[in-house]
C-alpha positions in Angstrom: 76.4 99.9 105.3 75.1 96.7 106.4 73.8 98.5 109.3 71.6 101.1 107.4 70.7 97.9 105.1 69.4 96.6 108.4 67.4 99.7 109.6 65.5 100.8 106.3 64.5 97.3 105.8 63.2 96.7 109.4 61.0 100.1 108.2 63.6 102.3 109.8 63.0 103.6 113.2 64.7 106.3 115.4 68.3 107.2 114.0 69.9 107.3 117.8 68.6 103.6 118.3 70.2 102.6 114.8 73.6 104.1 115.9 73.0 102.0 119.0 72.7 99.2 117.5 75.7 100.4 115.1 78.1 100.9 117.4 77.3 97.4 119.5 77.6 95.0 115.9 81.2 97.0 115.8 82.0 95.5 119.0 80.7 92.4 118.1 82.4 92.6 114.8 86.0 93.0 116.4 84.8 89.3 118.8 84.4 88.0 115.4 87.8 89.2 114.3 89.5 87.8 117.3 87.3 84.4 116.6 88.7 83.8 113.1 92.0 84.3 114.3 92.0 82.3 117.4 90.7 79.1 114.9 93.1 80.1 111.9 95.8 79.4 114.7 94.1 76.4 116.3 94.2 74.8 112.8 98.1 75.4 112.4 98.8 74.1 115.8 96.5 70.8 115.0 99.1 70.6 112.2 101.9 70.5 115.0 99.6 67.6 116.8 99.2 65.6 113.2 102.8 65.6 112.9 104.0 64.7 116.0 101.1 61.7 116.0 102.7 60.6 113.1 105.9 60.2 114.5 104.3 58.7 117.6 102.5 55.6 115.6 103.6 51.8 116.2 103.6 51.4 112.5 105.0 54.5 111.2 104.8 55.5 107.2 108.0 56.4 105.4 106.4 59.9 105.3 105.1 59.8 109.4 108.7 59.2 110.1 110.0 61.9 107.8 107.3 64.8 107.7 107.4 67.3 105.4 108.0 70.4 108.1 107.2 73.3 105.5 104.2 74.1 106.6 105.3 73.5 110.5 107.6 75.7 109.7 105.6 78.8 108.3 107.0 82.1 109.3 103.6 83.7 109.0 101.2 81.3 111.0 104.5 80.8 113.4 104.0 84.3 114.8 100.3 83.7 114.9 100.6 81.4 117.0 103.0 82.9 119.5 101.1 86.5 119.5 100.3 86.7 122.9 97.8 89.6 123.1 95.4 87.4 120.7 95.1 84.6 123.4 94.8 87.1 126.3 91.9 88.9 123.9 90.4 85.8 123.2 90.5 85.3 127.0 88.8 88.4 127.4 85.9 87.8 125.6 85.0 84.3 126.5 86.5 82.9 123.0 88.2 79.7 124.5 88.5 77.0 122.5 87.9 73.6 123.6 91.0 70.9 123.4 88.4 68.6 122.6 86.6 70.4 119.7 87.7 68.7 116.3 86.8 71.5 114.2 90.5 72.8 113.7 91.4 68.8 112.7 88.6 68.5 110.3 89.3 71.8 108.3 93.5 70.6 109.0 92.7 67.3 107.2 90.7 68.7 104.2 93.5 71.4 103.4 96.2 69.0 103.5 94.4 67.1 100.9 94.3 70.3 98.7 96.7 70.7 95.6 97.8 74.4 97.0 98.9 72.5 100.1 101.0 69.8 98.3 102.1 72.6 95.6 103.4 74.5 98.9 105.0 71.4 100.4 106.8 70.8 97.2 107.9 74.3 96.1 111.8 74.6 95.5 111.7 78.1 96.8 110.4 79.3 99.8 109.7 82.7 101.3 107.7 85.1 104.0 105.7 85.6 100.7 104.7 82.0 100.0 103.9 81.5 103.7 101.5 84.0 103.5 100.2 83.3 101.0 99.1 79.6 102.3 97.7 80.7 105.2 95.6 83.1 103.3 94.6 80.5 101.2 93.8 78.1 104.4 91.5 80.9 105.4 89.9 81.6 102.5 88.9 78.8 100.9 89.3 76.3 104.1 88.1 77.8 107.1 85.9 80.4 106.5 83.5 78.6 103.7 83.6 75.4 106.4 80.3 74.4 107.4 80.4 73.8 110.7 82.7 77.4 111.0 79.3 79.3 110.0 77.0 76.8 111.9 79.3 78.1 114.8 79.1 82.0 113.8 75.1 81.9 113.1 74.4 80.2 116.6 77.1 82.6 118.4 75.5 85.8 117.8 72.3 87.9 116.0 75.8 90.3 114.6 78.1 87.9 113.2 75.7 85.8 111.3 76.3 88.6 108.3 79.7 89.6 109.7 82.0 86.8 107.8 81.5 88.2 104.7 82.8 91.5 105.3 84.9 90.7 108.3 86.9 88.7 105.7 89.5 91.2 104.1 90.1 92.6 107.1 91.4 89.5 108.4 93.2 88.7 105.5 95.2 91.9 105.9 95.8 91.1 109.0 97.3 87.4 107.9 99.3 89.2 105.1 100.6 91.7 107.8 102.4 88.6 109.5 105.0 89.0 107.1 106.3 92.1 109.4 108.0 91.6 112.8 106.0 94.8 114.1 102.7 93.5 113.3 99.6 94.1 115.4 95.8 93.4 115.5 93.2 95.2 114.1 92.0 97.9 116.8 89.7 96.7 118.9 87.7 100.2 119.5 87.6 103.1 117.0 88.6 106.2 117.8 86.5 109.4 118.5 87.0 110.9 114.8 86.1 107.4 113.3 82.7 107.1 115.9 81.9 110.4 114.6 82.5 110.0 111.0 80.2 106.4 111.5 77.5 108.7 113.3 77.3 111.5 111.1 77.3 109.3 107.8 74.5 107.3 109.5 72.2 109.9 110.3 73.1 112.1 107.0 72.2 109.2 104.8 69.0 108.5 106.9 67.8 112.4 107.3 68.7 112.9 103.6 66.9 108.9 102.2 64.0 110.4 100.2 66.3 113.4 98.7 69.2 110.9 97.6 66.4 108.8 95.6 65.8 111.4 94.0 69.1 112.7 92.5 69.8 108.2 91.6 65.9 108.3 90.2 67.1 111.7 87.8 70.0 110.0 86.7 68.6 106.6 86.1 65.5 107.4 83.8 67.1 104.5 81.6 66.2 101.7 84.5 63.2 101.3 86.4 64.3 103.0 89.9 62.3 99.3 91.2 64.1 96.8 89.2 68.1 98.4 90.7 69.3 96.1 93.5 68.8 97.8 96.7 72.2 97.2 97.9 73.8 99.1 94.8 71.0 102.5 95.9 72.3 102.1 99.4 75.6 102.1 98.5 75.2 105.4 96.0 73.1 107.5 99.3 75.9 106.9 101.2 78.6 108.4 98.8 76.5 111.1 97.6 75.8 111.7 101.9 79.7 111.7 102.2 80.4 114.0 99.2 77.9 116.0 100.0 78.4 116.4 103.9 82.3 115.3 105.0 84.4 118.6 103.5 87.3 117.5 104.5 87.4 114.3 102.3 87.8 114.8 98.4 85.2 113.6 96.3 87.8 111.3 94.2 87.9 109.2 97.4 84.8 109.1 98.4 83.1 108.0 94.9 86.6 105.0 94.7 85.8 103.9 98.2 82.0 102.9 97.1 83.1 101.5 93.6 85.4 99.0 95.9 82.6 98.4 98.4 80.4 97.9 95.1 82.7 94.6 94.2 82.6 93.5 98.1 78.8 93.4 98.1 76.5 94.1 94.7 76.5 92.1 91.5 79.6 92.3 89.0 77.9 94.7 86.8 76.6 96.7 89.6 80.2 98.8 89.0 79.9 100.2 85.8 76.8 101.0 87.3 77.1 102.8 89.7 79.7 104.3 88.9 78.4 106.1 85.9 75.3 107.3 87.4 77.2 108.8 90.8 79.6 110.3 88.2 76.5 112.3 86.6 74.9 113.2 90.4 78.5 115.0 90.8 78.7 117.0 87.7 75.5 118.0 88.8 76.2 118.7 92.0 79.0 120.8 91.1 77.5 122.7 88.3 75.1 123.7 91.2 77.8 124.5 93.9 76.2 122.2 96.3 79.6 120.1 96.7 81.9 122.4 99.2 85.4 120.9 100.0 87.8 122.5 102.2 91.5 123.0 101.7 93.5 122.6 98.1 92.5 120.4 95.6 89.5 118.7 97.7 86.8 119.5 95.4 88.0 116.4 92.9 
């Protein structure tokens, strides 16, 4: 999506050169993965150093000599920290982070000012649930919003200065995946059927731009076609592209995977909204045969 965003608003181009530069801001997008990860772990194992500095002061506090170990002792952010394929990944790729870089500290130091980290610290009960849910919350609303975090991402690279956003959820799942002793990272290259599907959804939506206008300008006499946020038309080509031209996937899914990437990236409003005028381009699309699924049930 944010890649066809990218190429119509440059004033397009040649479709093989887009898928180019497609498939390269995927590999760029898994080094941003690995990135996020690597610093969501460096800032748990500054906690480690905090606490242990504590204990190692002249003039220890009551609570430097008697730490509060609940968040040392997250499950979750434990087997972060101990996954060995993400160091030898991050090794890979050149993401090594320097012993001497304060970030992880500074972002450490604000959350354990928070009220979730004290409410955490504090809880009676504790659980694989709760510890996932801190960390998420570290990474949420700690780490990625930091400022020097997307200082860092905008001077790494061209592809993950509008990466965080969407790279996210997926990280998050992989943070609430922790909770399982079988856990693994995100795959770092797609497989052939998902390069294809990204291909063909690419150049469908691009070969088929001025025809997909038209069926969202039918159906949206009621606004003025200029005045709808071109994120929420982009998002409504590529459904109708993947009703119209992936068989094999029913149109149910399709139309609920766009309403979900419509809360992700378009106004709050822009889901009623969509959703009502791709619902009308579908009845008519049926009532003229043009939708063809294959196998049982698909055409829904």
């Amino acid at each position: 999506m944010q890649a066809l965003y990218a190429f119509l608003s440059q004033g397009g181009g040649k479709p093989r050169e887009g898928v180019r530069e497609l498939l390269k801001s995927i590999d760029k997008a898994f080094e941003l993965y690995c990135f996020l990860l690597l610093l969501l772990k460096e800032t748990y194992q500054y906690a480690l150093l905090d606490r242990d500095l504590g204990l190692a002061k002249n003039i220890p506090t009551e609570e430097d000599q008697n730490p509060n170990n609940r968040f040392i002792e997250n499950e979750a952010l434990k087997a972060l920290a101990t996954h060995k394929p993400l160091d030898t990944l991050c090794n890979k790729l050149g993401l090594i982070w320097n012993p001497e870089d304060e970030l992880p500290k500074k972002i450490f130091i604000e959350f354990k000012k928070s009220e979730q980290y004290n409410a955490y610290l504090k809880s009676e009960t504790t659980s694989i649930h709760e510890d996932v849910e801190i960390a998420v919350t570290l990474f949420r609303s700690f780490l990625v919003p930091h400022e020097l975090v997307l200082q860092i991402v905008d001077e790494r690279s061209v592809y993950w200065e509008s990466g965080v956003e969407s790279m996210t959820p997926i990280v998050v799942g992989t943070i609430k995946s922790l909770k399982n002793s079988n856990w693994k990272l995100h795959a770092k290259k797609i497989d052939k059927d998902d390069e294809d599907f990204i291909k063909m959804l690419f150049e469908t939506t691009l070969q088929n731009n001025e025809e997909y206008a038209k069926y969202i300008g039918d159906k949206s006499k009621n606004w003025e076609t200029d005045r709808i946020a071109s994120m929420d038309i982009l998002l409504m080509k590529m459904a109708i592209s993947e009703i119209l031209n992936f068989s094999d996937i029913p149109t149910k899914v399709s139309l609920n995977e766009y309403i979900e990437l419509s809360k992700q990236f378009s106004a709050p409003q822009s889901k009623s909204f969509i959703n009502g005028i791709l619902d009308k381009i579908v009845s008519d699309l049926n009532k003229k045969k043009k939708i063809k699924k294959t196998g049982k049930g698909l055409r829904v």
